[in-house]
C-alpha positions as CSV (number, residue, x, y, z in Angstrom):
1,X,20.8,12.1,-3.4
2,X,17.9,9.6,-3.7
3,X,15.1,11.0,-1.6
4,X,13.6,8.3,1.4
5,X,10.5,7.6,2.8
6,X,10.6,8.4,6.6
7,X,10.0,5.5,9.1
8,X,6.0,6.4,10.1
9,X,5.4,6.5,6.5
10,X,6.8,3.7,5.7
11,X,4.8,2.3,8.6
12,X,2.1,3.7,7.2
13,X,1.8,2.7,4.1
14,X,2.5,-0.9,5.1
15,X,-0.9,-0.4,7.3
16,X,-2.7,0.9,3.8
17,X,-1.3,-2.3,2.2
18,X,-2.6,-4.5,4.7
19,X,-6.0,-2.9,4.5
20,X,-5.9,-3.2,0.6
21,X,-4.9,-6.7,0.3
22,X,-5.4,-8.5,3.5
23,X,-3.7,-11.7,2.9
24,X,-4.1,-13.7,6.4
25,X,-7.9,-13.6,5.5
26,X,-7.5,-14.6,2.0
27,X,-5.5,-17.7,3.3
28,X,-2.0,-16.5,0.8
29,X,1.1,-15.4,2.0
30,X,1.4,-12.7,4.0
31,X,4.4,-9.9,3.1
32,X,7.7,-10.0,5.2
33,X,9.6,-7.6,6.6
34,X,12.4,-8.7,4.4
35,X,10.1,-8.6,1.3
36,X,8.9,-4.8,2.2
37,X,12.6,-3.6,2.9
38,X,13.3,-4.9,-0.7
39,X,9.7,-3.4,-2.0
40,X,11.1,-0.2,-0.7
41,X,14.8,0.1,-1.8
42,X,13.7,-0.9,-5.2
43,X,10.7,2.6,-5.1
44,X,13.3,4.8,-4.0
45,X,16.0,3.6,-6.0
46,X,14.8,2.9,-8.9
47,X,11.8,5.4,-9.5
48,X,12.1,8.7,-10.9
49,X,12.8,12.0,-8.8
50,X,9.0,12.6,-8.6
51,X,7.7,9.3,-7.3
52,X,8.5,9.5,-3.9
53,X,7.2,13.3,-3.6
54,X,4.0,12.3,-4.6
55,X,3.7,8.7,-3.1
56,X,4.2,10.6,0.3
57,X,1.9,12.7,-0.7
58,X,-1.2,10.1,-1.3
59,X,0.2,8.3,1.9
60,X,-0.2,11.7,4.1
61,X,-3.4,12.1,2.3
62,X,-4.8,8.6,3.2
63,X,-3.6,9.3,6.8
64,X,-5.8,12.2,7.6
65,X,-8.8,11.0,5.2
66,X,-10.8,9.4,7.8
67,X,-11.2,12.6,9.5
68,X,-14.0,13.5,7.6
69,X,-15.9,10.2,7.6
70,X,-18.5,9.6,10.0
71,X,-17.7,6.3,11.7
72,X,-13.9,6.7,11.9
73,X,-13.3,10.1,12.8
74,X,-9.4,9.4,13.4
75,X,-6.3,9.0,11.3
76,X,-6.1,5.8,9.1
77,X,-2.8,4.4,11.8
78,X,-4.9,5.2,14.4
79,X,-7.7,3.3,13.5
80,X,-7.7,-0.7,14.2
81,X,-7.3,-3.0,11.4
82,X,-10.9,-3.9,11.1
83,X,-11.9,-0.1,10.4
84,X,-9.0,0.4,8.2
85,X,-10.5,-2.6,6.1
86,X,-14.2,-0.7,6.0
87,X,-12.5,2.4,5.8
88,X,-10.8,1.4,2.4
89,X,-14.3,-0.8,1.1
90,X,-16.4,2.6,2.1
91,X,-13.5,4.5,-0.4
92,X,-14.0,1.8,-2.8
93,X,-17.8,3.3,-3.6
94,X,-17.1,6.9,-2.9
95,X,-18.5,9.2,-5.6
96,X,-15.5,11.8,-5.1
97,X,-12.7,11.4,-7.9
98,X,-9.4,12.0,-6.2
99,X,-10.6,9.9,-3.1
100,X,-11.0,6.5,-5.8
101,X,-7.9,7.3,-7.7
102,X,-6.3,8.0,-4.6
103,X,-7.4,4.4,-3.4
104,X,-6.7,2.8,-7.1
105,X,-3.2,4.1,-7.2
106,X,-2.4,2.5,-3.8
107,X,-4.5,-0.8,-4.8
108,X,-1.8,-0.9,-7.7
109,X,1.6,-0.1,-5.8
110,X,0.1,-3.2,-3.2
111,X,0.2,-5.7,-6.0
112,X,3.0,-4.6,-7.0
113,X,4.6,-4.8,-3.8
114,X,3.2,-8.1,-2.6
115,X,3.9,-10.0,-6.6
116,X,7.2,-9.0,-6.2
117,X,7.9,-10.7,-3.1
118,X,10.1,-14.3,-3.7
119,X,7.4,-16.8,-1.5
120,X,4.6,-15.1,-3.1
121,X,5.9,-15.8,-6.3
122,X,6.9,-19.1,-5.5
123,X,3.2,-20.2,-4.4
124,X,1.9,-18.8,-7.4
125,X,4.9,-20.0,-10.0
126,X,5.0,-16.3,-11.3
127,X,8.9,-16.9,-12.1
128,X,9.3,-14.5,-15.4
129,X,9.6,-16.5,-18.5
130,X,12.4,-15.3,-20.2
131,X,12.3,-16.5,-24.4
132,X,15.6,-16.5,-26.2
């Protein structure tokens, strides 16, 4: 049995990925719904038995990690999208180590997530090219 992420953290980290890479003020495609249910079969089908463990892990972590910042003071899906966009710049510069690689790891699964959905790839021609 495959585990799943549950609905709110789904929800959640679809709120981290939209502080990460903000696409309707970068003027590219934004992610569907349709392109995130794919992004999410594919992590939980296709990753290994760990994966999912520890990505709800970081997402639980990044929930409750602006409780200790001055300025936010409420969990990240509470917060409203501007403050989750500062909160993730602030993390950006932090000078503690899990708090950046927590942020890193999250700034990688985003790419990944948004490169692999079909109109982002079609406006940027990133169609795999296959040699014989």
């Amino acid at each position: 049995m495959k585990l799943r992420l549950l609905p709110h953290e789904r929800a959640w980290l679809e709120q981290i990925f939209d502080a990460i890479l903000p696409a309707d003020t970068a003027g590219m495609p934004a992610l569907g719904a349709r392109d995130r249910a794919s992004f999410f079969r594919a992590i939980e089908d296709a990753t290994g038995p760990t994966f999912i463990p520890g990505l709800r892990a970081m997402v639980h972590a990044l929930a409750v990690l602006p409780l200790g910042y001055a300025g936010y003071r409420r969990p990240f899906f509470a917060l409203s999208v501007a403050k989750r966009r500062a909160f993730v710049a602030h993390l950006a510069h932090e000078r503690g180590y899990v708090s950046r690689q927590l942020l890193q790891t999250m700034k990688i699964l985003a790419a990944f997530a948004y490169f692999e959905a079909p109109a982002v790839r079609a406006r940027f021609d990133l169609t795999p090219v296959v040699e014989p």
